[in-house]
C-alpha positions as CSV (number, residue, x, y, z in Angstrom):
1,X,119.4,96.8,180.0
2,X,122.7,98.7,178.3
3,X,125.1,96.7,180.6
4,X,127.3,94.2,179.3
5,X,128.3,91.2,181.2
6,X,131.8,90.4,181.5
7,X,131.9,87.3,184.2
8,X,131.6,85.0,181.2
9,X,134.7,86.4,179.2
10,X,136.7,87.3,182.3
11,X,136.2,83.3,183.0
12,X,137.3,82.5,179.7
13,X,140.5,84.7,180.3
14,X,141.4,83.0,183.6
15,X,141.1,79.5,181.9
16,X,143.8,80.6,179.6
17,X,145.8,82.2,182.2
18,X,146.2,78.4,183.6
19,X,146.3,76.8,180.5
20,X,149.0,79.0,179.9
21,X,151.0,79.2,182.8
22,X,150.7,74.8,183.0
23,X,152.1,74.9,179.6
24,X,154.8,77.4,179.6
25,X,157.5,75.5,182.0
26,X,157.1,72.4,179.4
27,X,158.0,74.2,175.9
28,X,161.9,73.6,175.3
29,X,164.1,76.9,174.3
30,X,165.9,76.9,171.3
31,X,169.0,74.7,172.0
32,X,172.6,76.5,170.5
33,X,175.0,74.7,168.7
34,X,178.4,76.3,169.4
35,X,181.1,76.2,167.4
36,X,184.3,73.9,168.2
37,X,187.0,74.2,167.7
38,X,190.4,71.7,167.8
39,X,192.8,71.5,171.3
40,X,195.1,74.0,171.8
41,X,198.7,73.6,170.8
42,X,200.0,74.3,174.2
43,X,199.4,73.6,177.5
44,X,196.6,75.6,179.6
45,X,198.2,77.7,182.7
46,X,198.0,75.7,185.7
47,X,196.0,78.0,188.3
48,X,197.2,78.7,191.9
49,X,195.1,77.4,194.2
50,X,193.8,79.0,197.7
51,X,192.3,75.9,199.9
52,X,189.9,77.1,202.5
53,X,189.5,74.2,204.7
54,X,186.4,74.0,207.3
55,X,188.7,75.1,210.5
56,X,189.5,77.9,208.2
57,X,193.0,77.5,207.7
58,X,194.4,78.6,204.2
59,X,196.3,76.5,201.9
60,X,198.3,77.8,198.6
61,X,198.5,75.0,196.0
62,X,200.4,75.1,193.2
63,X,199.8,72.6,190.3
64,X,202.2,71.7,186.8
65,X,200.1,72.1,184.0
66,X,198.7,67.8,183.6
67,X,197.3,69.0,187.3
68,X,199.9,67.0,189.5
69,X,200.5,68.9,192.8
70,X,203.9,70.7,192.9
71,X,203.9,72.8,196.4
72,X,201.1,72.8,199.0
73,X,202.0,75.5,201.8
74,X,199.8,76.8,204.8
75,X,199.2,80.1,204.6
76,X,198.5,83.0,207.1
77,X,196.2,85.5,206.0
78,X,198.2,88.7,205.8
79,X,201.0,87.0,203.6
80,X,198.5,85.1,200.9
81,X,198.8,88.4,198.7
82,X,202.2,88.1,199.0
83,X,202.7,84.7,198.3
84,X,200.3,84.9,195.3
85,X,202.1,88.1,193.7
86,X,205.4,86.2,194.1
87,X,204.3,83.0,192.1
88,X,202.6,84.9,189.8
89,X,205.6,87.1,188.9
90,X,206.7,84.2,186.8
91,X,203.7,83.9,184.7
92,X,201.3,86.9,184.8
93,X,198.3,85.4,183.5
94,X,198.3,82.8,186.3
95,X,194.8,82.6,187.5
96,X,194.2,82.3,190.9
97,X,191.1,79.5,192.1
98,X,189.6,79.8,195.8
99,X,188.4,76.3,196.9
100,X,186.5,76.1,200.1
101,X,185.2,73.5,202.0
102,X,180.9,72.8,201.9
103,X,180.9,73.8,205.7
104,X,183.0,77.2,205.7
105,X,180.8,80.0,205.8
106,X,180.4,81.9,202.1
107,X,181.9,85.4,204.4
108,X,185.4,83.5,204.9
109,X,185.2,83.2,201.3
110,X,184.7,86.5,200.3
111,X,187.0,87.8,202.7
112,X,189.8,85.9,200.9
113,X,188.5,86.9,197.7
114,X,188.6,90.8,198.7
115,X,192.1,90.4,200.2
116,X,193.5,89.3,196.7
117,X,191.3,92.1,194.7
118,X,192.6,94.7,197.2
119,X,195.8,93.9,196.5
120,X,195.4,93.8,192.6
121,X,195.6,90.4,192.1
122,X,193.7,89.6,188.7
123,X,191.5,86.7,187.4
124,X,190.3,85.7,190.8
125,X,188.1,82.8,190.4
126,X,185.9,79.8,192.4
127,X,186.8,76.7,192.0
128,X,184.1,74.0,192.4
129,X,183.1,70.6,191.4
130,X,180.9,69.5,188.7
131,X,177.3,67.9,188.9
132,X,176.8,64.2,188.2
């Protein structure tokens, strides 16, 4: 007999294969240290807010720079570029935060967000709340 019988190590391999694949999701990745570095000497820019509450209508917020509210004004859709070029005319690196509500549906949002691009408006973010 010239065969060679491979059930044994083809066994052997699928034993590592689940030894393997139990153990990989429990080794740690290297953890980074980053560099810090002291506060800023000035204050941050306060961003604009859009509001995008669940009946969908569209809030412009504008905050100081400790985060107190300043102006809060509804908003139709065809004027928010407007609005939002205007404000930003006195600072140009004013960046603009879209804050929807849980229950409005993730198009809404990206309709607003392609509104502002379309009309150039730069550092176009989401704003959203952080985990516990």
């Amino acid at each position: 007999m010239h065969e060679i019988n491979v059930v044994p190590y083809i066994d052997v391999m699928l034993v590592l294969l689940v030894i393997f694949m139990i153990t990989a999701p429990l080794i740690t990745p290297g953890v980074i240290e980053l560099p810090s570095v002291s506060k800023a000497s000035n204050a941050p820019v306060a961003p604009l807010e859009v509001v995008i509450r669940a009946d969908r209508t569209v809030l412009l917020r504008t905050r100081d720079s400790g985060g107190a509210l300043i102006d809060e004004q509804r908003v139709v859709r065809g004027q928010l570029a407007k609005l939002v070029r205007e404000r930003q005319a006195k600072a140009q690196d004013t960046p603009v935060l879209i804050a929807a509500d849980k229950s409005v549906r993730y198009e809404a949002v990206l309709n607003v967000m392609d509104e502002l691009q379309r009309e150039n408006i730069r550092r176009v973010g989401l704003l959203v709340k952080p985990a516990q």
